[in-house]
VEXDREN-2710 file (C-alpha; in Angstrom, 1 decimal):
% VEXDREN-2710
k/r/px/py/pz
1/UNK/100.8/71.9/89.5
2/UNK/105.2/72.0/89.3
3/UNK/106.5/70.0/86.9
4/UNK/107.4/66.4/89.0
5/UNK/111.1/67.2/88.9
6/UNK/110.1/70.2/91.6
7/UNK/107.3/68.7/92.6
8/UNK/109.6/66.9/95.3
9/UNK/110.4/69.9/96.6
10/UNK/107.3/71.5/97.1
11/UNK/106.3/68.5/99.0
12/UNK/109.5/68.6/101.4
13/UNK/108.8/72.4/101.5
14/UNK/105.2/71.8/102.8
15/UNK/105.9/68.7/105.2
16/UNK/108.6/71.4/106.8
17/UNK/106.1/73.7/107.2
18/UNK/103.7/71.4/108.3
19/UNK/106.3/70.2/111.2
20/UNK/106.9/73.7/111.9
21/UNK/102.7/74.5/112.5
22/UNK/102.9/71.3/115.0
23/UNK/105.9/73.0/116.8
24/UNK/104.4/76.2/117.3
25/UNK/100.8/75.3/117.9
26/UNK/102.9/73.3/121.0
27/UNK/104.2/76.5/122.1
28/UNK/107.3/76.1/121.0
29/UNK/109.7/78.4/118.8
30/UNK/111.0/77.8/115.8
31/UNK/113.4/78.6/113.4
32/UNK/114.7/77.5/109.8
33/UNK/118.8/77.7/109.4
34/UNK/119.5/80.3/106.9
35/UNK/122.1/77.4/105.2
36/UNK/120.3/73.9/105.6
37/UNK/123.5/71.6/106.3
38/UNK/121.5/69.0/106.9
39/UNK/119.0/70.7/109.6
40/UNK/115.6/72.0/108.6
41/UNK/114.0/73.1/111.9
42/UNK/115.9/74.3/115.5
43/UNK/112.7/73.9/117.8
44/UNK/113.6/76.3/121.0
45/UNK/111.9/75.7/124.6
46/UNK/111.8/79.6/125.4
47/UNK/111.8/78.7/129.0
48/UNK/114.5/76.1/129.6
49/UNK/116.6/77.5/126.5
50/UNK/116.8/74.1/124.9
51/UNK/116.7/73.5/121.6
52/UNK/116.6/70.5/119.2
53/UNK/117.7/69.9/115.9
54/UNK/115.4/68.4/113.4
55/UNK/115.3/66.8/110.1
56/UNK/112.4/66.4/108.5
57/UNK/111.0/63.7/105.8
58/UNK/108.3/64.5/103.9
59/UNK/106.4/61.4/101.5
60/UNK/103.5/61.1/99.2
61/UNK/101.7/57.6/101.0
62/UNK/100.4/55.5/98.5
63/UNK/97.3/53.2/99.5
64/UNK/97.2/49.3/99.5
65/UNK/94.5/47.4/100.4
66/UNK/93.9/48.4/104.0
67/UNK/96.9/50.6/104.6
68/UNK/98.8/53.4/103.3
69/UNK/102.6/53.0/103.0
70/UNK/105.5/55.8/102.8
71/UNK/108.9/55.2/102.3
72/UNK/111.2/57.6/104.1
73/UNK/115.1/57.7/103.2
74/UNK/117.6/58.4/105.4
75/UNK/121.5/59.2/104.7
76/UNK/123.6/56.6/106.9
77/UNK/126.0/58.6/108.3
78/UNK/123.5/61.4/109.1
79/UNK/121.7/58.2/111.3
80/UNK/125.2/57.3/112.5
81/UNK/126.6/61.1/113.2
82/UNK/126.1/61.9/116.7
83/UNK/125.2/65.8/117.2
84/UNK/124.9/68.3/120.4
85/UNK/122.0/68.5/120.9
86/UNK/121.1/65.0/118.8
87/UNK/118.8/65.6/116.1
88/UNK/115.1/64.4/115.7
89/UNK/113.6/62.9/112.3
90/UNK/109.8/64.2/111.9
91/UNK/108.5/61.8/109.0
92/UNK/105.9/63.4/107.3
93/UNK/103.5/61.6/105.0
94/UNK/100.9/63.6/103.2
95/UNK/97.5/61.3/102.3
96/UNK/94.9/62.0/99.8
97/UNK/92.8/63.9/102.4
98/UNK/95.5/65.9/104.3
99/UNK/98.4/65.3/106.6
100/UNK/98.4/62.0/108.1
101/UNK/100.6/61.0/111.8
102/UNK/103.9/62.3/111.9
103/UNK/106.0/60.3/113.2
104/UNK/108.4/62.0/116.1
105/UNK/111.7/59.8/116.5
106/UNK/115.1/61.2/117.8
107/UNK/118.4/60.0/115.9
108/UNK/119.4/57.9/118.3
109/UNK/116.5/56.0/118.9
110/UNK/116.0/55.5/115.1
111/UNK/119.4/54.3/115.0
112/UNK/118.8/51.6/118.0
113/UNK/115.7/50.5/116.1
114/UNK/117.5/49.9/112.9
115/UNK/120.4/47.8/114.1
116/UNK/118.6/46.0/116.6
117/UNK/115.4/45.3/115.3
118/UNK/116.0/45.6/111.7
119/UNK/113.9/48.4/110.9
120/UNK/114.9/49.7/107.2
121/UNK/116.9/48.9/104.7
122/UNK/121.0/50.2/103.4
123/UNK/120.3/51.1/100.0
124/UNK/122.7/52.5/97.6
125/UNK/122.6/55.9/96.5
126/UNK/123.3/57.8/93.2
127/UNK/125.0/60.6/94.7
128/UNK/127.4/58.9/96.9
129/UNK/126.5/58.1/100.8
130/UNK/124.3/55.1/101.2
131/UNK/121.1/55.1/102.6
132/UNK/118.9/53.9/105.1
133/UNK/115.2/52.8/103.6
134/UNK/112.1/52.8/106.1
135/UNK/108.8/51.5/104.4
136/UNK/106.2/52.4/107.3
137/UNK/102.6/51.3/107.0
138/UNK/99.8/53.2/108.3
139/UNK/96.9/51.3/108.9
140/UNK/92.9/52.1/109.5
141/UNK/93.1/51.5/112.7
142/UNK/95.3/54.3/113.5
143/UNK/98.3/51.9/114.0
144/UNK/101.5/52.5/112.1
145/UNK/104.3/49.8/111.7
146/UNK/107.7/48.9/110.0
147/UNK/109.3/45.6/109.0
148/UNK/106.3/44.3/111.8
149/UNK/107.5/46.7/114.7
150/UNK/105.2/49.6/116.2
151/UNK/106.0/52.8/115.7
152/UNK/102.8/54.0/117.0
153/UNK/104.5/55.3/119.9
154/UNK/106.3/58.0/117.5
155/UNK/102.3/59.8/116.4
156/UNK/102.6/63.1/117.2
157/UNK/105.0/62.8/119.8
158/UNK/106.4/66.8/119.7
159/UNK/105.3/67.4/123.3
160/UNK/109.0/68.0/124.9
161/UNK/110.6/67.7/121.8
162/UNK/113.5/70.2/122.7
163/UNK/113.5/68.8/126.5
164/UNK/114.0/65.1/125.1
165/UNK/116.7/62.8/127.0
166/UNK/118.2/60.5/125.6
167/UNK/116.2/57.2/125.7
168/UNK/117.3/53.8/127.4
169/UNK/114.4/52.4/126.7
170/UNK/115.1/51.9/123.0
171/UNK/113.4/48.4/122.0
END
């Protein structure tokens, strides 16, 4: 087992790779950037030519009760920063037993959800841009929520990922 300095970054290291397996059992290509300014994953549609940024989040959940939680950090301006094509978060929680639900949620729409709804918190960080704090719950049932809002319909959701359109249907 790493010492739990670089423990966190085996575990970002593995939820990439575990994003990437999701891409390509999809069908989709995939490549890592060779200098990662803030992009782990371009996820190519070899037929249409699109592509899709993505940044991915990768947790240890922690159980409570009847749920599992993760809390998933997210630089502010990176949320705020809008980028041709718009980049997609993939949170990535890894449970006792395996990978559980990523959750599949394109900048903009994370954005929306944050200043309208109030999903996650502005938190300061050490090294200088603040961040943005999402504590999702996962629970038995399947569902998965933050600050009381569904994100259920995030699970999974890498069908089309480099075809996405922007969304108006936000909230």
């Amino acid at each position: 087992m790493p010492q739990p300095k670089r423990q966190n970054l085996y575990l970002g290291k593995a939820g990439q790779f575990a994003a990437m397996a999701e891409c390509l059992m999809r069908g989709f290509n995939v490549a890592i950037p060779e200098v990662d300014v803030g992009d782990d994953l371009f996820v190519v549609n070899d037929q249409s030519g699109n592509y899709r940024r993505i940044q991915v989040k990768t947790v240890t959940a922690t159980r409570r009760s009847t749920t599992y939680s993760a809390q998933f950090q997210v630089p502010l301006p990176q949320l705020q920063q809008v980028f041709v094509p718009d980049l997609v978060y993939v949170f990535a929680s890894r449970f006792p037993t395996g990978w559980g639900p990523f959750l599949v949620i394109p900048r903009d729409t994370l954005l929306a959800l944050h200043q309208l709804k109030g999903l996650g918190t502005i938190v300061n960080s050490k090294t200088g841009a603040p961040r943005v704090q999402f504590y999702v719950s996962f629970a038995d049932d399947g569902s998965v929520s933050c600050a009381q809002q569904s994100l259920s319909r995030f699970i999974n959701q890498f069908e089309g990922l480099p075809d996405l359109v922007p969304s108006d249907d936000l909230v």
